[in-house]
C-alpha positions in Angstrom: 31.8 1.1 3.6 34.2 -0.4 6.1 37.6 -2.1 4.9 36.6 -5.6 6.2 33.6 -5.2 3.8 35.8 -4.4 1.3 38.2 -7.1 1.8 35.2 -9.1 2.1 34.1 -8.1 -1.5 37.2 -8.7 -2.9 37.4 -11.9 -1.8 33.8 -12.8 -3.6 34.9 -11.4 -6.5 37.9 -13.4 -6.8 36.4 -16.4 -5.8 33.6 -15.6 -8.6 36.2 -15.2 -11.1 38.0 -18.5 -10.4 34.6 -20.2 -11.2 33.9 -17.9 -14.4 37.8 -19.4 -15.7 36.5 -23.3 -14.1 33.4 -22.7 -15.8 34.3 -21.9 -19.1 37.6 -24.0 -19.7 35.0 -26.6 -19.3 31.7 -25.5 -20.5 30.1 -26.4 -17.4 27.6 -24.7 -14.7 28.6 -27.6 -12.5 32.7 -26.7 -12.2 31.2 -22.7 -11.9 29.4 -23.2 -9.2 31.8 -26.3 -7.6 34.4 -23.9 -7.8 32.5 -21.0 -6.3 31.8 -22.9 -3.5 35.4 -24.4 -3.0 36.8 -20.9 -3.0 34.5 -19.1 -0.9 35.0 -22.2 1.5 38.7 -21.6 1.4 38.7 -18.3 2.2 36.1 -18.4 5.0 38.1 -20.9 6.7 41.2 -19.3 6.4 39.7 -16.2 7.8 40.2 -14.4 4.9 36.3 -13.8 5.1 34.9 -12.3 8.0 31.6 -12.2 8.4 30.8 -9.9 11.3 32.0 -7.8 14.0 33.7 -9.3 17.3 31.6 -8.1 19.9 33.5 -6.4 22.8 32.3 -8.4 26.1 
C-alpha cells in the first residue's frame, strides 16, 4: 500500500470519527452522516484527499 493511500485512509478515518462524536453528542444518524459528508468534502477540496494518480503526459 502506497502512502497517498494511506494518507488517504487516514483522512476517512478521521472524518468518520468526527461524525461518530456529531452523532452521538446528539443521538442522531442525521448529524453522523451530515458530518461525514462535510468532512470528507473538506478534505477533498483542500486536496488533502487524492483520489488518483497524475498521469505523466
Amino acid at each position: 500500500m502506497g502512502a497517498r493511500q494511506k494518507l488517504n485512509r487516514a483522512y476517512v478515518n478521521g472524518a468518520v470519527l468526527c461524525g461518530a462524536v456529531a452523532g452521538l453528542v446528539t443521538e442522531s444518524w442525521f448529524w453522523f452522516f451530515f458530518m461525514l459528508c462535510v468532512c470528507l468534502a473538506g478534505s477533498y477540496y483542500d486536496g488533502e484527499i487524492r483520489p488518483g494518480r497524475r498521469r505523466r503526459p
